[in-house]
C-alpha positions in Angstrom: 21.2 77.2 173.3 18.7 78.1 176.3 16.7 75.1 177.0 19.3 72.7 176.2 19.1 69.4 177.8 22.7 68.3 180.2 22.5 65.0 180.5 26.3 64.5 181.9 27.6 61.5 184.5 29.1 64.0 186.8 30.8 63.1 190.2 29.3 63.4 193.7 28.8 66.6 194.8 29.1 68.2 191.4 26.0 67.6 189.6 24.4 70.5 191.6 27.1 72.9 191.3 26.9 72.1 187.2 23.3 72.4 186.8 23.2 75.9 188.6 25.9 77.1 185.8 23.7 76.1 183.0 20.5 77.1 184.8 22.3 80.9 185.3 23.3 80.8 181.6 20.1 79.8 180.3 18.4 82.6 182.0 21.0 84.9 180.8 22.9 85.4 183.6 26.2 85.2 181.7 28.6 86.9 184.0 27.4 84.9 187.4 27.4 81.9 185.0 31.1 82.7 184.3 32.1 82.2 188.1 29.8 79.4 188.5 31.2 77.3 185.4 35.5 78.2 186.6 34.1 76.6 190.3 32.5 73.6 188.7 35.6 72.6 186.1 37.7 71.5 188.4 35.3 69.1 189.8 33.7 67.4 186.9 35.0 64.3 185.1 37.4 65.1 182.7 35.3 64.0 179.5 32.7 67.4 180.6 36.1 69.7 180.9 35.4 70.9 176.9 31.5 71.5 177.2 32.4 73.6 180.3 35.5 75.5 178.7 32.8 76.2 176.1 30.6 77.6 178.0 32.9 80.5 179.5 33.5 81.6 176.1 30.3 81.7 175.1 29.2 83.6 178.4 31.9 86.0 177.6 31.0 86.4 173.9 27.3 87.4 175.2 28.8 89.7 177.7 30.8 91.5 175.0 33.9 90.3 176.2 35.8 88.9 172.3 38.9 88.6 174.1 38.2 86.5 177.1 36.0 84.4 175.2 38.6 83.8 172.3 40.8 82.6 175.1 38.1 79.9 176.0 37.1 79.0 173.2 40.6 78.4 171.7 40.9 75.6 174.9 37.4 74.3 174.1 39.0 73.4 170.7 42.3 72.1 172.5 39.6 69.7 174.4 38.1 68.5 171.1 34.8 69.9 171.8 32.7 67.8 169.6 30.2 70.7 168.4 31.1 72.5 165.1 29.3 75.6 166.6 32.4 76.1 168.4 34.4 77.1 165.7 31.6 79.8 164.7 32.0 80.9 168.0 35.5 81.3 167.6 35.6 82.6 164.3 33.3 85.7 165.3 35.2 86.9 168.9 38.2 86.3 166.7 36.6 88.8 164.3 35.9 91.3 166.6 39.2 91.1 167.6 40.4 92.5 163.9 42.0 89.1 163.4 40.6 88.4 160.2 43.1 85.4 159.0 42.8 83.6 161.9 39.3 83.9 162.0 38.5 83.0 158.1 40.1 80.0 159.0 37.9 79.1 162.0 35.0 79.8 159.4 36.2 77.6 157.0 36.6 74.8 159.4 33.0 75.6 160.4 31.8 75.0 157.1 33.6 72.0 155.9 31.3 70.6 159.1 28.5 72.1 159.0 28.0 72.9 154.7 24.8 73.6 154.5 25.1 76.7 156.7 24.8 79.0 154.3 25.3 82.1 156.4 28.6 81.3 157.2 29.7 82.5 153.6 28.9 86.2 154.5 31.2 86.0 157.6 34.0 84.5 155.6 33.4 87.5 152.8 33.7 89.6 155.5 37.0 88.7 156.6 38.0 88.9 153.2 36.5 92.4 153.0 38.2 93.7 155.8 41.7 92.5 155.0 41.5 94.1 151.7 40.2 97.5 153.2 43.4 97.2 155.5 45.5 97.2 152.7 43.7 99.6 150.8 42.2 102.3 153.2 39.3 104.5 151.9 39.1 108.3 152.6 36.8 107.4 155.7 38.9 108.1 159.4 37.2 106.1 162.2 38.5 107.8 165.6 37.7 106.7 168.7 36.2 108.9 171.1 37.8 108.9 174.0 36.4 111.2 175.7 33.1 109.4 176.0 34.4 106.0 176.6 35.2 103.9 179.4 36.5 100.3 180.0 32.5 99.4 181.0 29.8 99.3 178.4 29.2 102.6 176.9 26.4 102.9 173.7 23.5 104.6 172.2 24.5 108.0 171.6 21.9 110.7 170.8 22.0 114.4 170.4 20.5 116.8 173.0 20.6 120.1 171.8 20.5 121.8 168.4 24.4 123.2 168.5 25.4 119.0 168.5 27.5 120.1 171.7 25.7 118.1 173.8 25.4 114.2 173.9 23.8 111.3 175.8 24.3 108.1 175.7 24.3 104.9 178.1 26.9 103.7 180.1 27.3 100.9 182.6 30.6 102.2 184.1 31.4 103.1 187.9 29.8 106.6 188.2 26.0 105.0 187.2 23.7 105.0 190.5 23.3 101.7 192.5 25.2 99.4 194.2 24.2 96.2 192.5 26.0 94.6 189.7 24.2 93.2 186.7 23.9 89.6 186.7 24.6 89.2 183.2 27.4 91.7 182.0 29.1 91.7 185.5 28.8 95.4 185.3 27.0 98.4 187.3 23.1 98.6 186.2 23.2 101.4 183.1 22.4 104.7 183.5 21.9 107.7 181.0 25.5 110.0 180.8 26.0 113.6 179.7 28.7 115.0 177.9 28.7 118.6 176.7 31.6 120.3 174.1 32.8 123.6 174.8 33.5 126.6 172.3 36.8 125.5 171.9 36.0 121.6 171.1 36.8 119.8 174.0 34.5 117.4 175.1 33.8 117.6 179.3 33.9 114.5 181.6 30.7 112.1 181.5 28.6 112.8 184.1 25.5 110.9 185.0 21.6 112.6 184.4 20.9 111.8 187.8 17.2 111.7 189.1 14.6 111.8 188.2 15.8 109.9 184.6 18.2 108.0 186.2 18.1 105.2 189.2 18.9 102.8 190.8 17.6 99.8 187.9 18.8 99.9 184.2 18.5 102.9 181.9 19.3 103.6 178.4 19.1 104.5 175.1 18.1 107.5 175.5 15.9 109.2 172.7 14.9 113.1 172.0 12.5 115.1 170.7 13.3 117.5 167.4 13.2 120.1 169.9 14.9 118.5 172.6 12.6 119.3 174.9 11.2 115.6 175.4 13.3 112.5 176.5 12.2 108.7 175.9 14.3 106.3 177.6 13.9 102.7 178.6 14.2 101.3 182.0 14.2 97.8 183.5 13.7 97.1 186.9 14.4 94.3 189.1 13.9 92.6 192.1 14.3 89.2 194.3 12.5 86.4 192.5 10.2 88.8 190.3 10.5 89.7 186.7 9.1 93.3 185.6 10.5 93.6 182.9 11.2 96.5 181.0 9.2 100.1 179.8 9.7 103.1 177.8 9.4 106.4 180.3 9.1 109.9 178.7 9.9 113.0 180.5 10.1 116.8 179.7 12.2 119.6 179.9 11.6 121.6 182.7 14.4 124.1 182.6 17.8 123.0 182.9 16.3 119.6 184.3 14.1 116.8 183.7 10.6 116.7 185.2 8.8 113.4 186.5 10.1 110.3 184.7 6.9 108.3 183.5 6.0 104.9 181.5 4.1 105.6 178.5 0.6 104.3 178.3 -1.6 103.3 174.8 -4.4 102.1 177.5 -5.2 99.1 179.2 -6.2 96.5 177.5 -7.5 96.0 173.3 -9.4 92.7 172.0 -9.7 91.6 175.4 -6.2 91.2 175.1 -3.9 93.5 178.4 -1.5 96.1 176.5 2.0 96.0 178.2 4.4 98.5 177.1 7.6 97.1 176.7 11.4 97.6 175.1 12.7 95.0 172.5 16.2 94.5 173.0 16.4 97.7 175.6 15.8 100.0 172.3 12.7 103.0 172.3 10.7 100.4 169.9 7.4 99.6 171.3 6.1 96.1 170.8 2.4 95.4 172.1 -0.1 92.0 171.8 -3.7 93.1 169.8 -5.6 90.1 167.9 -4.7 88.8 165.5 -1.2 90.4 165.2 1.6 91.9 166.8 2.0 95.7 166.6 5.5 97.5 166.6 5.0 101.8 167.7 8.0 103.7 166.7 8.3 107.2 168.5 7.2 109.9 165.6 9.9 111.5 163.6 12.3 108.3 164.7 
């Protein structure tokens, strides 16, 4: 939906305040979009009220919040909304909410509008997968672990040592360095975490890595060497009115530490063309320009 067009008769004063909440959603800033879009309902003509009510859910469906956006989206669909994609939307937070009925039946409606969608039938199967797996469990136990997680975004888990006691992954909670909050999740920026289990299986409290691996911008999925000894991790930094971007640093064991956190480098430029390291998605895949195609790096044994 980025680049969509508003064209919306909006009251005096209003037009502004509505045009920054779709300018902050179309560059991803879901969680300021969120505010932005609550502030500007009240004040638009009641025949916007459903595109704006769909717009919070969506915003919260991007921030990974299926339960505040089923609760927007459901009044979006009170409102009429007259796009069909709303009931997609609705259908898939209600999904990952584990209600499967309800959300079959937002899939259905989906299709009978939109039939020639054909990937809707694999979310509908779904549903229909996992209400018979409820009723008949397999020998598989999912357990959460709560020892590693948090009410923030927590993900990417890798191994760090060759006994499997000790764990990193990336977290966005409190305890991650900086002060700033991330424009789009609403969250603290992410930082690598630790977590180490003892002889007797109990898994310590999640600390953060601390510097030099970790500061005050984003970093995450963290990635190790078969000897542990070398850490690839992306990081994303930002500042007022600039875009860096992000990069895939590689540091090395240097004792109980980490030495110098560094950006990996395949040289400067190749066809006339400037190399820029960069993360897809915030994942250790490295994606890079060269003539006539694009190239994809993946770290060696990975």
């Amino acid at each position: 939906m980025a680049g969509a067009c508003y064209n919306f008769c909006f009251r005096s004063g209003s037009k502004k305040q509505a045009l920054k909440a779709y300018a902050m959603f179309d560059a991803g800033a879901y969680a300021d979009a969120i505010d932005q879009f609550k502030q500007v309902y009240d004040v638009i003509p009641k025949e916007q009220k459903a595109d704006i009510l769909f717009y919070i859910g969506e915003s919260y469906r991007r921030i990974d919040d299926p339960k505040n956006a089923a609760v927007w989206f459901k009044k979006a669909v009170a409102k009429n909304y007259s796009n069909p994609v709303v009931y997609l939307r609705y259908g898939q937070v209600l999904k990952m909410n584990e209600k499967y009925s309800d959300a079959r039946d937002m899939f259905l409606k989906y299709k009978s509008l939109k039939p020639d969608d054909k990937e809707v039938d694999a979310l509908i199967t779904s549903c229909d997968l996992a209400l018979e797996w409820m009723n008949n469990p397999g020998p598989y136990q999912i357990e959460n672990m709560k020892y590693f997680n948090s009410k923030s975004s927590d993900y990417s888990p890798a191994y760090a040592s060759d006994d499997y006691r000790t764990v990193y992954f990336t977290s966005s909670r409190d305890e991650a360095m900086g002060n700033d909050k991330h424009g789009t999740t609403g969250q603290s920026f992410a930082d690598i975490f630790v977590v180490r289990q003892d002889r007797k299986g109990k898994w310590s409290t999640p600390v953060p890595l601390g510097e030099p691996v970790n500061t005050e911008f984003e970093e995450g999925t963290p990635c190790l060497s078969s000897d542990y000894n070398t850490l690839y991790f992306s990081r994303c930094k930002t500042a007022k009115n600039k875009a860096y971007g992000c990069q895939i640093y590689v540091c090395r064991r240097n004792g109980d530490s980490w030495g110098k956190a560094d950006p990996l480098s395949f040289g400067r430029r190749q066809y006339g063309m400037p190399i820029r390291l960069s993360v897809l998605m915030n994942l250790p895949c490295i994606l890079f320009p060269t003539c006539p195609v694009v190239w994809e790096v993946r770290i060696s044994g990975r």
